[in-house]
C-alpha positions in Angstrom: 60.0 -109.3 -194.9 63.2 -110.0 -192.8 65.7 -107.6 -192.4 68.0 -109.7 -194.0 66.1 -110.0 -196.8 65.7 -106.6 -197.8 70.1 -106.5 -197.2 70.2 -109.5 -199.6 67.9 -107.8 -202.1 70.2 -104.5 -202.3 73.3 -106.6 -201.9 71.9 -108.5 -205.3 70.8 -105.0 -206.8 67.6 -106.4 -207.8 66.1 -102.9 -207.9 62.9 -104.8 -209.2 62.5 -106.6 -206.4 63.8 -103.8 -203.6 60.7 -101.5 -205.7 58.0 -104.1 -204.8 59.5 -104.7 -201.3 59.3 -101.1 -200.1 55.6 -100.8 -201.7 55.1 -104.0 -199.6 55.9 -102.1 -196.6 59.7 -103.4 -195.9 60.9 -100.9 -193.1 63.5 -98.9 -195.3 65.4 -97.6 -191.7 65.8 -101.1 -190.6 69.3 -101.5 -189.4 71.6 -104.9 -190.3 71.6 -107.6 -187.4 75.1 -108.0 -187.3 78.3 -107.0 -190.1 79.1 -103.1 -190.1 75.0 -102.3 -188.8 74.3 -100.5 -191.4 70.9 -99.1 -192.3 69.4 -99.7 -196.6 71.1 -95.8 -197.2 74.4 -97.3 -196.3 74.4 -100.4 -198.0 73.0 -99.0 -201.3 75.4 -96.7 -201.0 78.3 -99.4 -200.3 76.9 -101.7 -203.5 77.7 -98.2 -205.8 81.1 -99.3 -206.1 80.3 -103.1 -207.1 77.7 -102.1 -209.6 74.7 -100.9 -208.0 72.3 -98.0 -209.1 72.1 -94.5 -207.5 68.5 -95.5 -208.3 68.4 -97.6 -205.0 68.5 -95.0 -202.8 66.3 -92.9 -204.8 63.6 -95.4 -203.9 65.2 -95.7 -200.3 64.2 -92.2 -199.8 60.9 -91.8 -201.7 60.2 -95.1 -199.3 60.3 -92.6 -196.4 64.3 -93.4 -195.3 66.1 -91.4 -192.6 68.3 -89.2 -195.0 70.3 -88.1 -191.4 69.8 -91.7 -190.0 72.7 -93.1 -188.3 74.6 -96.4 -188.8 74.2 -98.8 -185.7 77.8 -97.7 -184.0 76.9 -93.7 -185.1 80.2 -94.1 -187.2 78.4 -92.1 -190.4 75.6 -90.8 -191.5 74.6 -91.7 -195.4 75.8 -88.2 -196.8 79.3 -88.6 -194.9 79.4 -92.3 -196.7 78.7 -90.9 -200.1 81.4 -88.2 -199.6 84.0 -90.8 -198.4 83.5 -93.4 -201.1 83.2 -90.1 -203.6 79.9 -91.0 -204.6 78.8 -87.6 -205.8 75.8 -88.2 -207.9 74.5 -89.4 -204.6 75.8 -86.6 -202.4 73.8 -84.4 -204.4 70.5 -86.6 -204.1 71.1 -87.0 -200.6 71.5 -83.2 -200.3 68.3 -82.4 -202.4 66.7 -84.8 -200.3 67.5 -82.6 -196.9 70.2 -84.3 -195.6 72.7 -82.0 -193.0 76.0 -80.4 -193.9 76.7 -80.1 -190.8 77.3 -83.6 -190.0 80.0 -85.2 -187.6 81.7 -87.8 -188.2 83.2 -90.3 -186.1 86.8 -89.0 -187.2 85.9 -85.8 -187.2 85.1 -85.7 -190.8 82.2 -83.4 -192.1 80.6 -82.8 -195.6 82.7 -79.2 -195.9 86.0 -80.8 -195.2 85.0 -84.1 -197.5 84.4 -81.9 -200.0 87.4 -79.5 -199.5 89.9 -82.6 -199.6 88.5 -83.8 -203.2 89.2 -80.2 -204.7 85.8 -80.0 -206.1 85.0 -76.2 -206.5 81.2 -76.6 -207.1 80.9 -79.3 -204.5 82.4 -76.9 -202.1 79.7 -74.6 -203.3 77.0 -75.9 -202.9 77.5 -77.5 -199.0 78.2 -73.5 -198.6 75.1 -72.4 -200.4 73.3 -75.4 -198.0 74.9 -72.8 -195.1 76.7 -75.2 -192.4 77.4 -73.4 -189.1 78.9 -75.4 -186.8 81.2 -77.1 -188.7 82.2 -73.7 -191.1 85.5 -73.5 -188.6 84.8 -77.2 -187.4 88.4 -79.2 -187.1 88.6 -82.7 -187.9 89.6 -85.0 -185.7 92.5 -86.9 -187.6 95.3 -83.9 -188.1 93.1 -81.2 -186.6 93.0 -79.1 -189.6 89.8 -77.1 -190.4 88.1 -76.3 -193.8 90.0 -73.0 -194.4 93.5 -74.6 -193.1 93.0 -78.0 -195.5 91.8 -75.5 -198.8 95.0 -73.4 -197.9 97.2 -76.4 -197.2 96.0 -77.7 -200.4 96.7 -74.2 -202.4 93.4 -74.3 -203.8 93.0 -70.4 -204.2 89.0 -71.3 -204.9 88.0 -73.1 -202.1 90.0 -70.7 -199.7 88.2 -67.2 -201.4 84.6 -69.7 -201.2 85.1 -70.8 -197.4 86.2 -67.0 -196.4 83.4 -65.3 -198.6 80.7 -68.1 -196.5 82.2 -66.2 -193.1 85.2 -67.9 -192.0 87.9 -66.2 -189.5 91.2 -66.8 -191.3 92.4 -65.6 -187.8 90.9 -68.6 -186.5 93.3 -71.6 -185.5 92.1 -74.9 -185.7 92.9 -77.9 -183.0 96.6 -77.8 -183.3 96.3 -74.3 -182.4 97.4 -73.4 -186.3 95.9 -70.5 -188.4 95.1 -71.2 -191.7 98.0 -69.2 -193.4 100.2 -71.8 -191.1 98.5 -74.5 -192.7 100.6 -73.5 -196.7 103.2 -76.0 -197.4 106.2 -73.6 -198.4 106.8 -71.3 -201.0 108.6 -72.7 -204.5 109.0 -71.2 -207.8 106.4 -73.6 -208.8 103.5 -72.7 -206.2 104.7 -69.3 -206.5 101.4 -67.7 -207.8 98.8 -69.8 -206.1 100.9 -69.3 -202.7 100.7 -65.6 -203.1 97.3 -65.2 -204.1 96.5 -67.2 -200.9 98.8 -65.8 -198.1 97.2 -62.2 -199.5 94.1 -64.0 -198.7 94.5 -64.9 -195.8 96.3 -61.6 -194.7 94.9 -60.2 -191.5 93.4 -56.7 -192.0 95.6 -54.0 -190.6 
């Protein structure tokens, strides 16, 4: 089978068909000709949003596919795609299946900041629980902020007690030289309570 063909198969989400391939021996880490050079992760992962099944890369995977492999142009790995198009049924398979949390990006994005920008405590979890060390403090490349910094820019009082209780320095500043306390938008009578429980946080011990 051509690699195209195996493309056109999961582009058509004839899971039937992508089944007998792979038994067939279709190379499931073949990488696209030309287009975005994606590998079969990617692209199932792409079809999720025009009405393909999470089933796809299930078989992908038992199929023996690169769970870490790399697009053609190293832009993102499968579990950073799955984060960005917030696929999360998929994250979780992908993580199951072994994949790193402590991904990077092209952008600078990695699974603990994906998941601290969509404000999902138990996503936030379980990257921790999958213990990512070099990108716990990691900033990302677009506005420098790092997982603490974005949780406390965000006010979400969870994430910030989950990321500090996984080890991070709440002394530590991030790429625009900005400690995560810096990082709160300002103090209103609406935010009062989230914005002290956080800043009490993020104190540093006397």
């Amino acid at each position: 089978m051509s690699t195209d063909e195996l493309f056109t198969l999961i582009a058509n989400h004839d899971i039937g068909r992508i089944a007998k391939a792979l038994a067939d021996g279709a190379d499931p880490n073949t990488i696209q000709d030309d287009g975005p050079g994606w590998r079969p992760l990617h692209a199932s992962i792409e079809e999720l949003e025009h009405g393909g099944s999470p089933d796809v890369v299930i078989l992908l995977l038992r199929h023996g596919a690169d769970v870490d492999g790399w697009d053609r142009d190293e832009q993102s790995t499968p579990l950073l795609m799955a984060f960005l198009r917030e696929q999360l049924t998929v994250v979780r398979v992908l993580i199951a299946a072994g994949a790193s949390v402590d991904t990077l990006g092209a952008e600078g994005d990695t699974p603990l900041l994906c998941a601290v920008e969509m404000g999902d405590p138990e996503l936030v979890r379980l990257v921790l629980l999958c213990s990512p060390t070099t990108t716990l403090e990691r900033p990302r490349g677009l506005d420098g902020v790092n997982p603490l910094g974005l949780a406390a820019s965000r006010l979400d009082a969870s994430n910030v007690r989950a990321i500090l209780a996984a080890g991070a320095n709440p002394e530590t500043p991030d790429a625009d030289y900005r400690r995560p306390a810096e990082r709160m938008p300002a103090r209103t009578v609406e935010n009062a309570n989230s914005w002290n429980e956080i800043a009490a946080l993020l104190k540093p011990e006397s």
